[in-house]
C-alpha positions in Angstrom: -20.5 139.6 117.5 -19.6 139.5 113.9 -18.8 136.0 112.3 -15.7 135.3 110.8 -15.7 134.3 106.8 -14.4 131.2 107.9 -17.6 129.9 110.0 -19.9 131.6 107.7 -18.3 129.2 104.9 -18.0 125.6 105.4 -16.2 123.7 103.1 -16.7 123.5 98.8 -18.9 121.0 97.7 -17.4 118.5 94.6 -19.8 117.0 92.6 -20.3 116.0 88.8 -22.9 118.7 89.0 -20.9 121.5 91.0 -17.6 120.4 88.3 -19.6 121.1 85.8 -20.5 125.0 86.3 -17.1 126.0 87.1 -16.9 126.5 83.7 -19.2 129.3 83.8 -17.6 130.6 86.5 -20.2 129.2 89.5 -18.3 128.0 92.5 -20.8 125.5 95.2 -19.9 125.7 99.1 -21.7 124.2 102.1 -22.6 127.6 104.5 -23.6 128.3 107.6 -27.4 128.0 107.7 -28.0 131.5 109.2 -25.6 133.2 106.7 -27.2 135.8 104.4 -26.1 136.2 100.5 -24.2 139.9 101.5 -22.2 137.6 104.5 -21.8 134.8 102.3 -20.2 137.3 99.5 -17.9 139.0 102.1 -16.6 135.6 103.2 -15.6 134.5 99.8 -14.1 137.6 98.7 -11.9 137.5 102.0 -11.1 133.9 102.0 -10.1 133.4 98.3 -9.5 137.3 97.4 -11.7 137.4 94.2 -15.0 139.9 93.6 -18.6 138.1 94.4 -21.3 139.0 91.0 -23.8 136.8 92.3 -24.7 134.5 95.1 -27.5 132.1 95.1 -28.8 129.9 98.1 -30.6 126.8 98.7 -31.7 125.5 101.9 -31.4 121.7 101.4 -33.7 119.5 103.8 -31.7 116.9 105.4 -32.8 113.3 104.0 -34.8 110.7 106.2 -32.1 107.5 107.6 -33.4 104.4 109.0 -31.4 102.4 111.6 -34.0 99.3 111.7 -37.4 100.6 112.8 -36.1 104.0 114.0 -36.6 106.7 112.1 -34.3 109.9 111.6 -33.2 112.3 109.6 -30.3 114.3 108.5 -29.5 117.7 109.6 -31.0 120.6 107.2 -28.5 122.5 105.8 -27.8 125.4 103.2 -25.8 125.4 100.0 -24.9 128.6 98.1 -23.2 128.7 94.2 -21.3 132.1 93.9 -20.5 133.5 90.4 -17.2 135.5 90.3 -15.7 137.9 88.3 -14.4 137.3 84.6 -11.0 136.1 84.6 -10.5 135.5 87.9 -10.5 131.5 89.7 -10.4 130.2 93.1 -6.8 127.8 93.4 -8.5 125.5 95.0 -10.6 124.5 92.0 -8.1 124.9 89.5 -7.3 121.6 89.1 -10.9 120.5 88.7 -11.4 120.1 84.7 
């Protein structure tokens, strides 16, 4: 069964840091943790109907809570920053710098 592009991505991340490259084109979005980088690239050209250059992943470990003397952590998760086409933006962003 094939995924759809909207469970492979999750949701944009905003940060300074992921404000910052969208100048150079680099979008950041939270993805499913099993996606690879050719699903990840068909998602985001469907979703927001722009051509996918590059797509880089990161597989973030999720960080260690306390509640008292119980220990925990956060659920891992993966991160990819897509590089689009010259001249082209995603709306959602546009308002971002």
């Amino acid at each position: 069964m094939e995924k759809r592009a909207s469970d492979i991505v999750l949701k944009p991340i905003i940060t300074e840091d992921s404000i910052g490259r969208l100048e150079s084109r680099k979008y950041t979005f939270k993805v499913d943790k099993k996606a690879t980088k050719v699903e990840i690239a068909k998602a985001v050209e469907t979703l927001f109907d722009v051509k996918v250059e590059k797509v880089n992943t990161i597989s973030v470990k999720g960080k260690q809570k306390r509640m008292g003397r119980f220990v925990g952590y956060r659920p891992d998760w993966k991160k990819a920053i897509v590089t689009i086409e010259e001249g082209k933006t995603i709306e959602f962003f546009d308002g971002m710098f």
